[in-house]
C-alpha positions as CSV (number, residue, x, y, z in Angstrom):
1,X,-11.5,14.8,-24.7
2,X,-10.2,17.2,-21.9
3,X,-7.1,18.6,-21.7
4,X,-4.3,17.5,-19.1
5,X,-4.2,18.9,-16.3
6,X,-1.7,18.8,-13.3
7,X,-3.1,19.0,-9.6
8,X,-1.0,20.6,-7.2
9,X,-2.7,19.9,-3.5
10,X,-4.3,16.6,-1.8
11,X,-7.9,19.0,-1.9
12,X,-7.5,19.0,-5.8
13,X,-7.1,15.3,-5.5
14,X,-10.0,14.7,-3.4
15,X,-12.4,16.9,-5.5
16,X,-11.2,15.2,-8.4
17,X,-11.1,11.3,-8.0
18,X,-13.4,11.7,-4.9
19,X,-12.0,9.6,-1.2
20,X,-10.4,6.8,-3.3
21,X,-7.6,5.5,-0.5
22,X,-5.2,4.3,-2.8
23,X,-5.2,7.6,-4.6
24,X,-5.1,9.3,-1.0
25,X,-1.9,6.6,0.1
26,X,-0.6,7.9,-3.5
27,X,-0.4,11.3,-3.0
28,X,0.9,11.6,0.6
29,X,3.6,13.8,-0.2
30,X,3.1,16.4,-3.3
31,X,6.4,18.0,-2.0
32,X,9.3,15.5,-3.1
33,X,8.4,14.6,-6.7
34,X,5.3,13.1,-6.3
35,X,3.1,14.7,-9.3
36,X,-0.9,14.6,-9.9
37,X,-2.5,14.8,-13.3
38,X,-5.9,14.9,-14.6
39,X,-8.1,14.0,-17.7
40,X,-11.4,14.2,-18.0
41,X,-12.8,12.2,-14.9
42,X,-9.7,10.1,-14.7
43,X,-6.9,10.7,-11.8
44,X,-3.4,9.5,-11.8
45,X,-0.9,9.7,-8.6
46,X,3.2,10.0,-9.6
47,X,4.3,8.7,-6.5
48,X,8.1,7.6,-6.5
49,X,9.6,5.1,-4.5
50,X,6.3,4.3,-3.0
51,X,6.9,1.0,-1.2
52,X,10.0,0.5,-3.1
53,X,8.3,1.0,-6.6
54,X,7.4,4.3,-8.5
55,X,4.0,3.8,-9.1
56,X,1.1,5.7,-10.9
57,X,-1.9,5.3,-9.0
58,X,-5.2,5.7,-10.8
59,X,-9.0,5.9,-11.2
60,X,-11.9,6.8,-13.4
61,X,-13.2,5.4,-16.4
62,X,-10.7,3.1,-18.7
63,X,-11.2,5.6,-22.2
64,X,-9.9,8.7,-19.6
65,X,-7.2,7.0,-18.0
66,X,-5.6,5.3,-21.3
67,X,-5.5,9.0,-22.1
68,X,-3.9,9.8,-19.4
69,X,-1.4,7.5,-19.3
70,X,0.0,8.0,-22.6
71,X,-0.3,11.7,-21.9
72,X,1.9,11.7,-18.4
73,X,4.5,8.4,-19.0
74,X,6.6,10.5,-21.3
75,X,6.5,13.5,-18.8
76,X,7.5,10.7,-15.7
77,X,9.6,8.0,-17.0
78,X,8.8,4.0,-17.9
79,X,9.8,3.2,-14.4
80,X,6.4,4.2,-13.1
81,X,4.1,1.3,-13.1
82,X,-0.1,1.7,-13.3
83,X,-1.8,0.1,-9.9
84,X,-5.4,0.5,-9.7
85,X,-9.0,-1.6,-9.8
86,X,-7.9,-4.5,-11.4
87,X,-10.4,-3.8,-13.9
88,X,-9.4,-0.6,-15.0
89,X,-5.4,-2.0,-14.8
90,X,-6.7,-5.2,-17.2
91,X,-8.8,-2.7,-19.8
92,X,-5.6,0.0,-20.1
93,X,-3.4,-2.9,-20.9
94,X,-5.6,-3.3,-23.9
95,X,-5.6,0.1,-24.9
96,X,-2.5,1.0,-24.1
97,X,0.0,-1.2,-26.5
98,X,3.2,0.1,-24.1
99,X,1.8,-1.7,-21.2
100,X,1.3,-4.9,-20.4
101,X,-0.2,-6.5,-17.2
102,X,1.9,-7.5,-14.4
103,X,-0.2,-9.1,-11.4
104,X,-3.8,-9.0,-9.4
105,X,-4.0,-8.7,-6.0
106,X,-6.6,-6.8,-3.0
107,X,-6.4,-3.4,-1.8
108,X,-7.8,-3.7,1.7
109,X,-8.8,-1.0,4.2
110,X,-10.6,-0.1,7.6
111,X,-11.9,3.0,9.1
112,X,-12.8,1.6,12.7
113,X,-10.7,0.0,15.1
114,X,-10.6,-3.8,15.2
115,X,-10.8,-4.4,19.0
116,X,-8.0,-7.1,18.4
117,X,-4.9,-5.9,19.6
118,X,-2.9,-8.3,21.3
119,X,0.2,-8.1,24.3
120,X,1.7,-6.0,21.5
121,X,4.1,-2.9,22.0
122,X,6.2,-0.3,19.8
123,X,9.6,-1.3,19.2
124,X,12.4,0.8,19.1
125,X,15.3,1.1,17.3
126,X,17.6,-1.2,19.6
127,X,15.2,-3.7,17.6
128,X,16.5,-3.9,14.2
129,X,18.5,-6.7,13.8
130,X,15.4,-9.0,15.8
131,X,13.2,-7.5,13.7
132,X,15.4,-8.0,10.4
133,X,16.1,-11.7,11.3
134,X,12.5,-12.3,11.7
135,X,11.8,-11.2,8.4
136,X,14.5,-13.4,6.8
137,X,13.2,-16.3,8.3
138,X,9.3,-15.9,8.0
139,X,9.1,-12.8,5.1
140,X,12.3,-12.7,3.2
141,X,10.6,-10.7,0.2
142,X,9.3,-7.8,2.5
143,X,9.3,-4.5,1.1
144,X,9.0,-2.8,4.7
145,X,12.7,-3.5,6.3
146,X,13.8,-2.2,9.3
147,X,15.8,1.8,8.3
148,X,14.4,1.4,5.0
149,X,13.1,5.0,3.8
150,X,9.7,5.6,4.3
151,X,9.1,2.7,6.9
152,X,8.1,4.8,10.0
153,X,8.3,2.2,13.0
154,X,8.0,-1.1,14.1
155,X,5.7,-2.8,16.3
156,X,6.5,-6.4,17.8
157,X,5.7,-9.2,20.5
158,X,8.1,-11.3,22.3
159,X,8.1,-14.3,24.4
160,X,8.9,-14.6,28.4
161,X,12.7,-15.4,27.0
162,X,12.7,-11.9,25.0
163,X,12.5,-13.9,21.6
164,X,10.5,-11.7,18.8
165,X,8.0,-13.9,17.7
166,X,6.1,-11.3,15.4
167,X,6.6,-8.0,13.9
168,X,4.3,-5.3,11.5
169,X,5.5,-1.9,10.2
170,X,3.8,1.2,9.6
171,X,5.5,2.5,6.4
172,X,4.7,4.6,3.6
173,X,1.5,6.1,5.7
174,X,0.1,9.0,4.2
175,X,-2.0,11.8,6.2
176,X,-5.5,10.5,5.5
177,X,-4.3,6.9,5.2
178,X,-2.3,4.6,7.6
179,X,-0.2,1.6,5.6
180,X,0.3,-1.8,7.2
181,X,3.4,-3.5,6.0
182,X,6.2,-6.1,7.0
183,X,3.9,-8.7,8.8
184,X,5.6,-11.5,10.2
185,X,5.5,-14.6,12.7
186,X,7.8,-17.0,13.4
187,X,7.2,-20.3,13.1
188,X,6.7,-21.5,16.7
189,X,4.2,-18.9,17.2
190,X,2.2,-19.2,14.2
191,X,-1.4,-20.4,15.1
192,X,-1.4,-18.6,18.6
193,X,-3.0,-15.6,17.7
194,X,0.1,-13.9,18.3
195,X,1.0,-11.9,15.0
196,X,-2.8,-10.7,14.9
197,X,-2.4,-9.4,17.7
198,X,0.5,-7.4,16.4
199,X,-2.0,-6.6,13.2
200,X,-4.6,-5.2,15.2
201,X,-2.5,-3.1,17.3
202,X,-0.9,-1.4,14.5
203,X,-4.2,-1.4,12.5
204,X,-6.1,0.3,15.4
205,X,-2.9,2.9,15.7
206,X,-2.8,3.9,12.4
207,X,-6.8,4.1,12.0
208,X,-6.8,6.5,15.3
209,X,-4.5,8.6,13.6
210,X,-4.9,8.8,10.5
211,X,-8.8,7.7,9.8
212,X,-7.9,5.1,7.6
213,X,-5.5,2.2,7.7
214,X,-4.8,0.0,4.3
215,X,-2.7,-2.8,3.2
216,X,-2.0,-4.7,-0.1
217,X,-1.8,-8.7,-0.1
218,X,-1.6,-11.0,-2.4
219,X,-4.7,-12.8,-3.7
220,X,-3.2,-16.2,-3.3
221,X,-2.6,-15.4,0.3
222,X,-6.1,-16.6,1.4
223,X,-4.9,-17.2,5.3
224,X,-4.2,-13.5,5.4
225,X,-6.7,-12.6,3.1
226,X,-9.1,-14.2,5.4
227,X,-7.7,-12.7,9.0
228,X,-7.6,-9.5,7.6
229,X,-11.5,-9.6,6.3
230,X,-11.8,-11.0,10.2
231,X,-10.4,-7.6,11.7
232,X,-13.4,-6.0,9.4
233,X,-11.3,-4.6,6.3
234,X,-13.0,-4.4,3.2
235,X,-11.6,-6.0,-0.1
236,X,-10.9,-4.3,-3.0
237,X,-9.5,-6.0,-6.3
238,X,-6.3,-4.6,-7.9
239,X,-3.6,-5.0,-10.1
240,X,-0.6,-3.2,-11.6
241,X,1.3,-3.0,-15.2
242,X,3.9,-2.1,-16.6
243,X,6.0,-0.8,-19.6
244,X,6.6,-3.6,-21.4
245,X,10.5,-2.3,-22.9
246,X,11.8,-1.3,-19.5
């Protein structure tokens, strides 16, 4: 088995784990604690406080990565949870006794624009508490919240009266990969076509500037499951784990 190894720039991660976007979205910012290690054709992204959670993104085959793991969690800390192809997440919970699985859900992602922005616009920062009280009333457990570190801006529609009827953040983007985050529509609007609209526009935004835009949703979620695969993003399972004592 090959050594560890630490990475020290987004090229070493792209020659090692290849254009994986989750690894990519991982290792936006090697410059504030965010650590890359190697073993044998297995990668794994440090990232902490990456949408709220210190994760430890990873790829390659499950014999390298439980490896890995049990090589870099005492250099990192149990707070750092696994997120990868739910396959690979469900095999290193067997192989790895400290872990244990947590939940499965899609990595989804698009490298052309949609064509389906709607009457959306930018918001600014005059729009916080709308954009807050949205989200308590539609998406109470959204990570993305408005001043929250990492969440970069909002964009939003309203109604002929002013009212914000649907919000979606681009947070935790990365250079070579654009995050989606923090969609929501209120409930009169739901069913108009309103909050996609809101989707595709920040989807097409963060695909023009970055090359690639991503989000994580639930699996259970199938109406967003299924308007997302309508803008054209691929689906990808995934899961994360855990350390079972923390």
């Amino acid at each position: 088995m090959a050594d560890l190894r630490e990475l020290h720039s987004v090229s070493n991660v792209r020659s090692a784990a290849g254009d994986v976007a989750l690894l990519l979205w991982a290792a936006a910012d090697l410059t504030h604690g965010t650590r890359v290690f190697s073993v044998g054709e297995a990668t794994a992204v440090a990232a902490p406080g990456l949408s709220c959670r210190d994760r430890l993104a990873l790829t390659g085959p499950a014999e390298d990565a439980s490896v890995l793991v049990r090589a870099v969690l005492p250099q990192i800390g149990p707070t750092f949870r696994p997120i990868g192809d739910e396959k690979l997440i469900r095999d290193l919970v067997t192989r790895v006794p400290a872990l244990e699985f947590v939940d499965a859900f899609g990595w989804m992602q698009i490298d052309t624009a949609t064509g389906r922005c709607g009457a959306a616009t930018w918001l600014t920062a005059s729009d916080r508490a709308d954009i807050a009280a949205l989200l308590d009333e539609a998406f109470p457990d959204s990570y993305a919240r408005p001043g929250r570190s990492g969440v970069r801006r909002w964009a939003g529609a309203r109604d002929e009266s002013g009212a914000l009827l649907a919000c979606a953040a681009d947070a935790w983007s990365a250079p070579h990969v654009g995050f989606l985050a923090g969609v929501a529509t209120a409930q009169q609007a739901r069913g108009r076509g309103i909050g996609a609209g809101v989707c595709g526009f920040v989807l097409d935004s963060l695909v023009a500037e970055h090359g690639v835009a991503a989000l994580i949703v639930d699996s259970w979620n199938t109406a967003a499951v299924h308007l997302y695969r309508g803008f054209g993003l691929s689906w990808r399972p995934a899961a994360a784990a855990r350390v079972t004592d923390h």
